[in-house]
N, C-alpha and C positions, 0 to 999 in steps of 0.2 A: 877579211872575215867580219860577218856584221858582229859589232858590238855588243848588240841586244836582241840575244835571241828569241826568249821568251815574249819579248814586246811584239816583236815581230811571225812570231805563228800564226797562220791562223787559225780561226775557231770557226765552230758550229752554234749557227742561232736559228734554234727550229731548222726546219729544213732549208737553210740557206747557210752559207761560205762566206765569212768577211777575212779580208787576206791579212790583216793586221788588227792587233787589239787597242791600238790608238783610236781611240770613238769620240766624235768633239759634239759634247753635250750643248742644249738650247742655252742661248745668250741674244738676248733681246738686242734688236740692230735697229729699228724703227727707218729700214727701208722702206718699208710695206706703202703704197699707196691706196689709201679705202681698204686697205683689205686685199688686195692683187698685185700679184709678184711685181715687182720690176727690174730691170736689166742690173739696176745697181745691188738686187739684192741674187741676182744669179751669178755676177760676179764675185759678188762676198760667197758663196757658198763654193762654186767652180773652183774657184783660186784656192779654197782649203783641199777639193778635192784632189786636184792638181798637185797638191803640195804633198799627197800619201796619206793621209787617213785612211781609216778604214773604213768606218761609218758616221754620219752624220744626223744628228737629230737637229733639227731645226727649233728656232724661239718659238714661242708663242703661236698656238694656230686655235683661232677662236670656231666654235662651231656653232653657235646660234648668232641674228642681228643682233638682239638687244643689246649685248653690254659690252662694252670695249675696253679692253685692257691697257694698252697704251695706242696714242695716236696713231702710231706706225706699224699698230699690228697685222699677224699673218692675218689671212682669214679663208673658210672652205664652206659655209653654211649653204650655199647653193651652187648649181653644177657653170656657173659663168666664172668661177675660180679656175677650173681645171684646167682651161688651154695654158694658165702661167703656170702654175705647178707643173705642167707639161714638158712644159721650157727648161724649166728646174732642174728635173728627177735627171731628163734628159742630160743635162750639161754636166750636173754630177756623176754620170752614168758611165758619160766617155772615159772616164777615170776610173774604172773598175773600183768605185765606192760604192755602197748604200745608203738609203735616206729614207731616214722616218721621220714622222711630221710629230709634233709633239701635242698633242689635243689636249684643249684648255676649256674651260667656262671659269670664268675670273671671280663671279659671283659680288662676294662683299669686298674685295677687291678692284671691283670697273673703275677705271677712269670717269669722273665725274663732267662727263659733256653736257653739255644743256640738250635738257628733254630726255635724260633717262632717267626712264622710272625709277623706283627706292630700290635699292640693292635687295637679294635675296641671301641668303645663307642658310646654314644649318637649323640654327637659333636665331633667335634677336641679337647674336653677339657681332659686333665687330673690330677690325681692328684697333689698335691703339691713337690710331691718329684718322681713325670716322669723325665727319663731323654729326651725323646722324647715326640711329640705329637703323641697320636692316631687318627685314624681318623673314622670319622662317618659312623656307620653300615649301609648300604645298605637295604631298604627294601626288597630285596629278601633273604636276609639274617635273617631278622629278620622272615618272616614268617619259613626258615629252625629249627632256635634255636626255634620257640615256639613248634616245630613238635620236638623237642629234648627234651623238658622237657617234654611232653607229655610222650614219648617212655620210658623216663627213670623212671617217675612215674609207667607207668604201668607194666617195669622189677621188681622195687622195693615192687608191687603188688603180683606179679609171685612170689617174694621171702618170702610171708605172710606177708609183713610189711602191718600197719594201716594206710596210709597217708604219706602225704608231709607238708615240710612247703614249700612255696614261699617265697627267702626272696627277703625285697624290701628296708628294713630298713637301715639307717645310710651311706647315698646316696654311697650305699657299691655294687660293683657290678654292669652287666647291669641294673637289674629291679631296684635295688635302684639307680643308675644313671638317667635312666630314669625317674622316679618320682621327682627327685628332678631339681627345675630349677636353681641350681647352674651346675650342667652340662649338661643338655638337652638346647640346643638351637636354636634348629630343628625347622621349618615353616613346617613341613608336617601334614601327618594326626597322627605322635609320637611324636608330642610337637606343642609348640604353648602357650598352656593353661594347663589347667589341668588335661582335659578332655584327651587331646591327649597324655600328659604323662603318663599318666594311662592306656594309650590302651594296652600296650605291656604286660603290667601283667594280662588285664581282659583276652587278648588273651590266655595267658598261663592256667589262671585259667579255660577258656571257653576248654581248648584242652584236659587238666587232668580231667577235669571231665568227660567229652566224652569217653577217654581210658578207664578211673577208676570205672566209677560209683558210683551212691549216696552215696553206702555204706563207700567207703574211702574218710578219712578225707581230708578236707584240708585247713591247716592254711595259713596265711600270717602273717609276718613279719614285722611292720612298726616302724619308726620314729614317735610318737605321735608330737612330737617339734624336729628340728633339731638346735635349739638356735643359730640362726645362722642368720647375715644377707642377706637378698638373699635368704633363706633355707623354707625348708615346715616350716607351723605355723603350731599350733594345730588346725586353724579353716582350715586346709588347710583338713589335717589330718581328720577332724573330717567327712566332705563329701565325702572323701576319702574312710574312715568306712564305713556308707554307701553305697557306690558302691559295695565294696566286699561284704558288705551281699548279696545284691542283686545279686549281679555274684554266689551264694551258696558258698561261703565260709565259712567253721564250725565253725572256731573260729578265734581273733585275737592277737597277739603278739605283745604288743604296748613295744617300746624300747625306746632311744630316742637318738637325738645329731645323732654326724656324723664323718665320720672317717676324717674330714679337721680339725675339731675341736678337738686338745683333751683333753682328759679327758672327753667329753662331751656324747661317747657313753660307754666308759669304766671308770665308775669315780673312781677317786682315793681317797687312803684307806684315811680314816677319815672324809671324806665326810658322808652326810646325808644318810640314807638310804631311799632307792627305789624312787631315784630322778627322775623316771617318772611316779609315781602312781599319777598325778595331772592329769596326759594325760590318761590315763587307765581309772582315776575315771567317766572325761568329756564323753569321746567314749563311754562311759560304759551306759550312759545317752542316746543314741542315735541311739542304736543298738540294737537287738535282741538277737544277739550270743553271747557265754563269748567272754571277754576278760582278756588278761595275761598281768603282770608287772613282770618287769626283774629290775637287779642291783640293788649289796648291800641289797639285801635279805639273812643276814648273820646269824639270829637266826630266832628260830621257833616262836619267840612269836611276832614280827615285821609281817610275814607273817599272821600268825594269827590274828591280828590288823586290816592287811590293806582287808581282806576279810570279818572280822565284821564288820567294817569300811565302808563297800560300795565301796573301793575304787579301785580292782577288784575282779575277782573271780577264779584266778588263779596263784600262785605264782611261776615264774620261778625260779627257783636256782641253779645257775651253777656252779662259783668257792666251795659253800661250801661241794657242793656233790662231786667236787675234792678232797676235805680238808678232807673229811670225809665220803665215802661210807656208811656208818649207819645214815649218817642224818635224815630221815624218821625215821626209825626204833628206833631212840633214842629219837626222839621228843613224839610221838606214846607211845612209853612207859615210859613219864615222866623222862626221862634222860635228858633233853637237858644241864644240866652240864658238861655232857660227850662225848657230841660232840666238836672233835678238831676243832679250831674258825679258821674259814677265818680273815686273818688278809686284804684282798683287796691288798693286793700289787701288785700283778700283773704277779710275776715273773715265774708262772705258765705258761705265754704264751713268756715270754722273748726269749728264744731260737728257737721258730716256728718259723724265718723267716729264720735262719742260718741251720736247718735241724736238730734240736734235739729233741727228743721229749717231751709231755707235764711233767711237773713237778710241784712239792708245796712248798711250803718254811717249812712250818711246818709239812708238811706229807710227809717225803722222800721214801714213801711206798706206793705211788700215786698209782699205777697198782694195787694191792694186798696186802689187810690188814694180811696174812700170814705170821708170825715169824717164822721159826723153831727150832725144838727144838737142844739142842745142843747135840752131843754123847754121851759128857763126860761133868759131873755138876762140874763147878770149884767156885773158893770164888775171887770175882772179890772185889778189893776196886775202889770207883770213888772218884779222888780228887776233890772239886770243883762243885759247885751247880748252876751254869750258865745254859744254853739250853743245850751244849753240855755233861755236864756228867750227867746233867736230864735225855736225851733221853738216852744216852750210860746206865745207870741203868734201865730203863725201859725196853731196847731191852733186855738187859744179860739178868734178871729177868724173862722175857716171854720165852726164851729159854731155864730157866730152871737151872738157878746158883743160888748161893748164894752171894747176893750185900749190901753193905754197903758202902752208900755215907758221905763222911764228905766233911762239908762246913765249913770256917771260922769265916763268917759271920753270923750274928742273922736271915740272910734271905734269900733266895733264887731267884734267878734269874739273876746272875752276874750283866754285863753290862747293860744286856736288861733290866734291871730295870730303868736303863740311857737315854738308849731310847726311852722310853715309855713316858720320860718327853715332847720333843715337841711338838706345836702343829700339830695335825691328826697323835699321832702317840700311841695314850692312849689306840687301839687297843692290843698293844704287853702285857698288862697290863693282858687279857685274856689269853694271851699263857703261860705266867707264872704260872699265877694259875692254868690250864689245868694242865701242865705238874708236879706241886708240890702236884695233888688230884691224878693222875695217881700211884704218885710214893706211893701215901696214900693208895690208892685201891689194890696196888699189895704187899702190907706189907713190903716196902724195908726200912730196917732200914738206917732212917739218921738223920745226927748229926749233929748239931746246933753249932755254936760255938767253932770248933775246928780244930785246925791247925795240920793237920800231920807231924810227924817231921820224921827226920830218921833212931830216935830211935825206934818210932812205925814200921816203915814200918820193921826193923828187928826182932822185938818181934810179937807184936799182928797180924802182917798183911804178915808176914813171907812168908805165904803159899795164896798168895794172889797174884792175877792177878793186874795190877796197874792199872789204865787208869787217865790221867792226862788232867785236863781242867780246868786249873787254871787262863785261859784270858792272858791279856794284858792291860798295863799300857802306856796312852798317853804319846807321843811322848813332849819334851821340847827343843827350843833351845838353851845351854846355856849360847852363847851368848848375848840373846835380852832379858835376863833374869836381867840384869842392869836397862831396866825401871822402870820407879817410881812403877806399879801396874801388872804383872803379873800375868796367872793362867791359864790353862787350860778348854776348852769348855765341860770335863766331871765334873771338879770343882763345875761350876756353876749349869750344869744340877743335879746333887746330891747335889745344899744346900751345900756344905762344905765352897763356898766365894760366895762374890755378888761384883756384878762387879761396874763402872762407871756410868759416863751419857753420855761421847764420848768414844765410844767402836771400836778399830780395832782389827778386825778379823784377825787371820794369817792363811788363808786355804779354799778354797770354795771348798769343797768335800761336801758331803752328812752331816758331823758331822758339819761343818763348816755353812754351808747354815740356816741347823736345828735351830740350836742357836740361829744363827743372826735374826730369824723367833722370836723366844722363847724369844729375847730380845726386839725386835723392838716393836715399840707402835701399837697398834691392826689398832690405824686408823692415816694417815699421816695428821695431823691440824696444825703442827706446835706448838702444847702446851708445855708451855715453861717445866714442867717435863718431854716430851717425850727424851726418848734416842735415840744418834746420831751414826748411828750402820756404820760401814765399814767393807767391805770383800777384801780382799789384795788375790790372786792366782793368780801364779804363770804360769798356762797356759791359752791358748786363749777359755777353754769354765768350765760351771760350774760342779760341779757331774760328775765328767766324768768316764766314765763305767756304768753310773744311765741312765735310758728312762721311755718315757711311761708317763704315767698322772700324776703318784707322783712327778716325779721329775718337769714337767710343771705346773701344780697347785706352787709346792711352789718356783719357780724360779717368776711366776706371781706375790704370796704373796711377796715376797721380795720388786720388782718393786710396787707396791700398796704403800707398807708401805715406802718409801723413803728410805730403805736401800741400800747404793753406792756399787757398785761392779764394784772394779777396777782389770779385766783379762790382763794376762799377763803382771801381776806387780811383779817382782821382789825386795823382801827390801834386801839390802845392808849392812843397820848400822841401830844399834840401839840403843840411850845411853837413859839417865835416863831420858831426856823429848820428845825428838824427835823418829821417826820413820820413813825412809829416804826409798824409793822405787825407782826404774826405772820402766817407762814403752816405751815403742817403743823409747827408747834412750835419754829420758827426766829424771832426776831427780826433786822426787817430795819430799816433805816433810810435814811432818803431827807433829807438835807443838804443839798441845791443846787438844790432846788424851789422858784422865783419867787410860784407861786401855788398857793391851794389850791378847789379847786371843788365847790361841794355839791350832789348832785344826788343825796339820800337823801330824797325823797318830797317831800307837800306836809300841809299841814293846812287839814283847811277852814275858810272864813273864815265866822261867824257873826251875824245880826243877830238879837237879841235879841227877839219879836214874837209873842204867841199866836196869831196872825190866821194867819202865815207857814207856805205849804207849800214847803218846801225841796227843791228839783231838781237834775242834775250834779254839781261838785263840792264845792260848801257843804253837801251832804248826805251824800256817800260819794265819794270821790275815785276815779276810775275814768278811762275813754278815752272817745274821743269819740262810740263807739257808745252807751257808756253813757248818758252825758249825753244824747245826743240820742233815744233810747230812754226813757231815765227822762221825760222832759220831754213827749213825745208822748202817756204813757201816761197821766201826771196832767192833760194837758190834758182829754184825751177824758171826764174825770171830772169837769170845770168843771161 
């Protein structure tokens, strides 16, 4: 009996049947070449089809030349698009899925290429990190771009696709510009109110259905809340709704927050799930047509929840259908232990603004679930039970060797077990166990408790391929190792010490930050148990190489909780009471400091082996993408 039956219905959108309410919302891939499909990006969309979705909306699809939203964007502005979309709609089609393209103008958002003109917008407003102002669109221009979204709906037609989304969501873009009166601040008949903010979208919806006809969908896109002062409300939102039904709009796409705010439209990992289903639930009350809730829809039975629930009646799910192509299909048939877990991180989309394309932290196999097979079956040993010689026995094993992983420890998941300790980070907690059922499912023998030595590696393991993932041991200085209380920020997280009640940090990286989170009092009262946390680094900013909402969520946490971070502090000296720093040329001195904490990197730990291919951190210390990336890559070369 399916599990999830409500997930599983299907629904009515406009006059068409989607067989399931799992819908995988636009997620920028930067397949796109110029503008025009390619194989690789029919494959990333097939392989979701394939996998049981119901419907798919596609990333970004730009509808005029001018402005380009990221290098690798879609594009439809002229009818020499259509034979790829062709290709497309087609290969999602064999899958009894739908696909709607999601029509953009990027506006005061474009990608700054050399030789585009000054951005347009609402206003003269733009984002927070313009380097210039754009200036406000011209109503003769705006009747052109709505005659563009039109054209390109109806090429996208021409191409058998089912619909469009409008987006207008996360005051992202012109029409989400426009809607939102944080940057519309227009006296015409395109602002003013709310009414007039809204004309440029009913206009577009008024133009696509004219091309298109009843028969094709057509969603919108919204911010239910942009939590934000100044920003749409939900009751903004809510007559809002409204209007689009009334303009025949099929369905709605309630998101929320805004790209000024972050974290707010893409939240970060350890957050709540489906942090706009309040907004979805409300509309939902007010409206006639479905509506959708997006983010942090990471398992099947949450989705399933918030549709029993009332709370809407369609679950978008984007990163996990990255994470895991069979998502549907795993749910559907009582698998959902076997679907590999979005951990929320984010890093999936890290490289989309630098020109690289999408990727997963824990799926290095993003594009195509495909191993092949190896020529020739050899006897692979994996040192080391971490992520990376997890996945490295996994890949050999699907290719078709003979693998036998020994771990020294009584458990499995190296460091990342370490990880998993801070708070919003209990996520990784799931990748481990993922990765330790996989290795159970594919019968690969491994061994609990035992330290390879080099005696084995000459006898028993003789005729054995090595692969070596033996981690990394934090870093110590040992000079500042004369304080009264000493230990490392992995110490603590593993129970092996328990620290102070005035605690300096030596390190504001990612492992450092974590901590001082993991240590600090939940809430800043001043109680006289709370601990007195301090972060000591070295350069003028926090996490650096870290973005994106994980790393802004817990740079906020820190500030909330009275945790001091002093950048570009320099310490000097350090004897058994004191702890001595410079910053901007000042010597400071820290005297009443119980313990001191190191969390200035790690080194990798080395066995000595000509045989030995070295993976994750015993080779180059890095994050978990890394590792689980690097380990994939040399496997597939077994």
């Amino acid at each position: 009996m399916n599990q999830f039956p409500h997930l599983f219905e299907p629904i009515r959108i406009g006059k068409q049947t989607v067989k399931n309410r799992i819908f995988m919302p636009p997620l920028s891939t930067n397949l796109a070449d110029k503008g025009y499909v390619t194989d690789a990006l029919i494959e990333h969309y097939s392989n979701r089809a394939k996998g049981g979705v119901g419907l798919i909306v596609t990333e970004v699809t730009t509808v005029e030349p001018t402005y380009t939203y990221l290098p690798g964007d879609m594009s439809i502005y002229d009818d020499s698009y259509i034979p790829g979309w062709k290709k497309l709609v087609d290969a999602v089609h064999q899958y009894d899925t739908k696909i709607l393209s999601q029509l953009f103008h990027p506006a005061y958002m474009a990608f700054p290429l050399p030789g585009t003109p000054q951005l347009i917008a609402p206003s003269n407003v733009g984002p927070y990190y313009a380097k210039a102002a754009p200036r406000a669109a011209t109503v003769e221009e705006l009747h052109v771009i709505v005659r563009q979204f039109g054209e390109a709906a109806h090429r996208f037609q021409q191409a058998g696709g089912d619909g469009v989304e409008i987006q207008c969501a996360h005051a992202h873009g012109l029409l989400g510009g426009f809607l939102t009166p944080l940057y519309n601040k227009r006296t015409d008949e395109y602002g003013g109110d709310i009414n007039g903010r809204l004309r440029l979208t009913l206009e577009v919806i008024e133009e696509v259905r004219k091309m298109c006809g009843e028969d094709f969908i057509i969603d919108v896109r919204i911010s239910g809340d942009e939590y934000s002062d100044g920003g749409l409300t939900l009751n903004d939102m809510i007559y809002v709704s409204k209007q689009l039904e009334k303009a025949g709009v099929d369905f709605i796409h309630v998101s929320g927050g805004n790209t000024i705010k972050r974290g707010s439209s893409m939240p970060a990992p350890g957050t709540a799930p489906a942090p706009h289903a309040h907004s979805s639930e409300e509309i939902k009350k007010h409206v006639h047509i479905p509506v959708a809730t997006v983010a942090r829809i990471n398992e099947p039975w949450i989705a399933e929840e918030l549709i029993a629930n009332g709370k809407t009646d369609i679950c978008m799910i984007g990163r996990p259908n990255l994470c895991d192509s069979e998502f549907a299909n795993k749910a559907y048939a009582g698998k959902a232990e076997d679907i590999c877990p979005c951990i929320g991180c984010g890093r999936c989309l890290n490289g989309i603004m630098f020109g690289k394309p999408i990727s997963c932290t824990v799926n290095p196999s993003v594009e195509t679930n495909a191993i092949e097979k190896a020529t020739e079956k050899k006897k692979v040993l994996v040192i080391g039970g971490g992520p990376a010689g997890m996945e490295a026995a996994y890949v050999a094993k699907k290719r078709g060797h003979e693998v036998v992983l020994c771990e020294k420890s009584n458990e499995l998941g190296g460091l990342l077990r370490i990880a998993a300790v801070p708070i919003s980070k209990q996520e990784l907690c799931k990748v481990i166990k993922f990765m330790a059922r996989r290795l159970q499912n594919e019968g690969i023998e491994v061994r609990m408790n035992c330290e390879v030595t080099p005696e084995m590696l000459e006898t028993e393991f003789k005729d054995y391929e090595v692969v070596c993932s033996i981690g990394a041991k934090p870093k110590e200085i040992e000079s500042f190792k004369q304080f009264k209380q000493t230990m490392t920020a992995d110490d603590i997280l593993a129970g092996r010490t328990f620290p102070g009640r005035k605690i300096v940090i030596l390190g504001g990286g990612s492992v450092g930050c974590e901590t001082a989170d993991y240590l600090a009092p939940l809430i800043n009262d001043l109680f006289p148990a709370n601990r007195d946390v301090t972060i000591l680094e070295m350069t003028p900013s926090l996490m650096t190489g870290e973005g994106g909402a994980a790393k802004s969520q817990l740079t906020q946490r820190l500030m909330r909780k009275g945790v001091k971070i002093e950048l570009n502090s320099q310490v000097t000296k350090v004897d058994e009471n004191t702890i001595t720093y410079v910053k901007e040329g000042v010597e400071h001195h820290i005297d009443d400091a119980d313990t001191l904490v190191f969390a200035v990197g790690y080194i990798p730990l080395k066995m000595e082996n000509e045989r030995a291919n070295y993976i994750g951190d015993c080779d180059k210390v890095g994050n978990l993408k890394d590792a689980i990336g690097a380990a994939y890559q040399l496997a597939k070369t077994l």
